[in-house]
N, C-alpha and C positions, 0 to 999 in steps of 0.2 A: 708500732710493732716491727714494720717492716724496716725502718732507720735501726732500731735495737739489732736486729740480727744482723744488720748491713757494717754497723758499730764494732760488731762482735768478731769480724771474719778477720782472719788474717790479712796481711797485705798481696801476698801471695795466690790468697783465694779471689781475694778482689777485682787482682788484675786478671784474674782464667775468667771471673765474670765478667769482666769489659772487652776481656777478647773474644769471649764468648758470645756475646748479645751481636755483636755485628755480623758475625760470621752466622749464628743463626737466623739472621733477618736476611743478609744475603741470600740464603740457602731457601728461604720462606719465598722471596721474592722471583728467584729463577725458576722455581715448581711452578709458580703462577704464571708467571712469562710460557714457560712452556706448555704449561694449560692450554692458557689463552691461543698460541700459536698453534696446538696440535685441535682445537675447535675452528679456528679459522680456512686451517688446509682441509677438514674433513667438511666444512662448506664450498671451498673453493672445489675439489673433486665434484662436488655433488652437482655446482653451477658449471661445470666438463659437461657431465652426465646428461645434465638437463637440454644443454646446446646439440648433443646425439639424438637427445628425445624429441628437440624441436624438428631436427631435419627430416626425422624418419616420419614425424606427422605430418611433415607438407609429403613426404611421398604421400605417404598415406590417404590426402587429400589427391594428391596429381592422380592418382591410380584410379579416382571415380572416372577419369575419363577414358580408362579402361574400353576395349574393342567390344568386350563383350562380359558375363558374367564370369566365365569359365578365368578369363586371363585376368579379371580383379581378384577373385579369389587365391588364385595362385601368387598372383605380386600382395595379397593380404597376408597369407602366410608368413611370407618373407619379412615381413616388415613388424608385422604382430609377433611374432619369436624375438625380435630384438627387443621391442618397445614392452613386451614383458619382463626380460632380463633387468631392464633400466629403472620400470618402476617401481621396484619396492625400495631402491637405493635414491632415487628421488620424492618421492612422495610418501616415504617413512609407512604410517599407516593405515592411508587413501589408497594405496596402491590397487588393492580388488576393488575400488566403487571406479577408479582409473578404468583399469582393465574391461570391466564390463561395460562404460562407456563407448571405449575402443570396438566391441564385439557389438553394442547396438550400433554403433556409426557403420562399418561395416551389413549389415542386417538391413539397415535402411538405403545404403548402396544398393546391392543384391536388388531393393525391393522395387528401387527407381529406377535401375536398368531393366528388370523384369515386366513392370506397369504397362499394360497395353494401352489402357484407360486413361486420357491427358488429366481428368481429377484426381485419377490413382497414382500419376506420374508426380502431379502437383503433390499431392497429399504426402509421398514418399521422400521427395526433394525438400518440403518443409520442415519435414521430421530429421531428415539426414544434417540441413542446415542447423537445427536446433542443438542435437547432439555435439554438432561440429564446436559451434559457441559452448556448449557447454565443457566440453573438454578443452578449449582456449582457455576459458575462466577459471578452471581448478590449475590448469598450468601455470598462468598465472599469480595465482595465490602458494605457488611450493615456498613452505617453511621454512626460510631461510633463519628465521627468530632466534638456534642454536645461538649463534653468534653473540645476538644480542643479550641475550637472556644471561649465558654464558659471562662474557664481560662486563655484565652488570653496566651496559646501556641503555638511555633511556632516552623517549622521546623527544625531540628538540621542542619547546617548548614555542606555541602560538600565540602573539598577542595582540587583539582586532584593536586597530586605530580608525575610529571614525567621529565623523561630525555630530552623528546622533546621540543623544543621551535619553533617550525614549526607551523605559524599561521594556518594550516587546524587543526593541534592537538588539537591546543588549542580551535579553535572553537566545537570541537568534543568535549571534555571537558564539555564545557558548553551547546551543545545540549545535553548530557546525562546527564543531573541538578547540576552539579556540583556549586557551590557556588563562587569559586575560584578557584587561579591556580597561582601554586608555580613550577618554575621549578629549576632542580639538578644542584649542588651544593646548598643547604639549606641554605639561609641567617637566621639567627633569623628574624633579623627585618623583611624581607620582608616577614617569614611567621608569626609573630605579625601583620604585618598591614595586610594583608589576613585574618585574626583571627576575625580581629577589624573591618575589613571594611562588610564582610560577616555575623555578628551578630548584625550588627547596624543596 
């Protein structure tokens, strides 16, 4: 059908469809380019952003060693106005389970400056540490996946080489994400179609 109509066109038309086809795939090609670039810069801002949100939480930590409660509070202020501006442009839509982190770390400051009681002092510092970790660990995990998702990247692919051929191994293997699994003596081939089967 499609040879018939192609059969059918002028020469004239022909050639507007040969110049055509490139010049549209061009045009296809550079939108995507500029996709991809304009998804990459609004990660790159965001990994800016994140580097402010780090600094402002080591103050944030340096200020438990505040004089008293009165001047933690005041240097909290300061530092909590910024690092709420930051997270909702970092942490997308964590930003309020962030935030209220932020306000119990702070709370359990307060509580372990305040503690008269060395258990209460204990009890208050533990809880302050916990929080502390925990706002480390969401920090850690910021979403940077745009990107990836984005440009349609994908995992690098894992392939366990070992000497065992003991099916618990191998299943062990593959609960810790491996992709594959080649065992010793190294075939080529069987580690090409490992290669080949784990990237398709």
């Amino acid at each position: 059908m499609a040879i018939a109509v192609w059969n059918n066109l002028s020469v004239k038309h022909k050639l507007f469809g040969l110049v055509l086809l490139p010049i549209s795939l061009l045009l296809f090609l550079v939108g995507r380019q500029s996709y991809i670039l304009t998804t990459q810069l609004t990660d790159f801002k965001r990994t800016n952003q994140l580097s402010i949100y780090l600094q402002d939480i080591s103050v944030l930590y340096r200020n438990t060693l505040a004089s008293s409660p009165e001047e933690f509070t005041e240097q909290y202020e300061q530092v909590n106005s910024k690092l709420k501006k930051l997270s909702p442009i970092i942490f997308l839509g964590a930003s309020d389970e962030i935030n209220q982190l932020i306000a119990d770390f702070s709370e359990a400051t307060l509580s372990t400056m305040e503690a008269r009681d060395p258990y209460d002092k204990l009890d208050a510092q533990e809880w302050q540490s916990d929080l502390y970790e925990q706002l480390l660990l969401q920090i850690e995990r910021v979403p940077f996946e745009n990107t990836k998702r984005n440009l349609g990247l994908t995992k690098t692919p894992i392939i366990a080489l070992t000497a065992s051929v003991i099916d618990n191994d191998i299943q062990k293997c593959f609960d810790s994400g491996m992709d594959g699994y080649v065992a010793k003596p190294v075939r080529r081939e069987k580690l090409l179609h490992q290669i080949k089967s784990a990237t398709c």
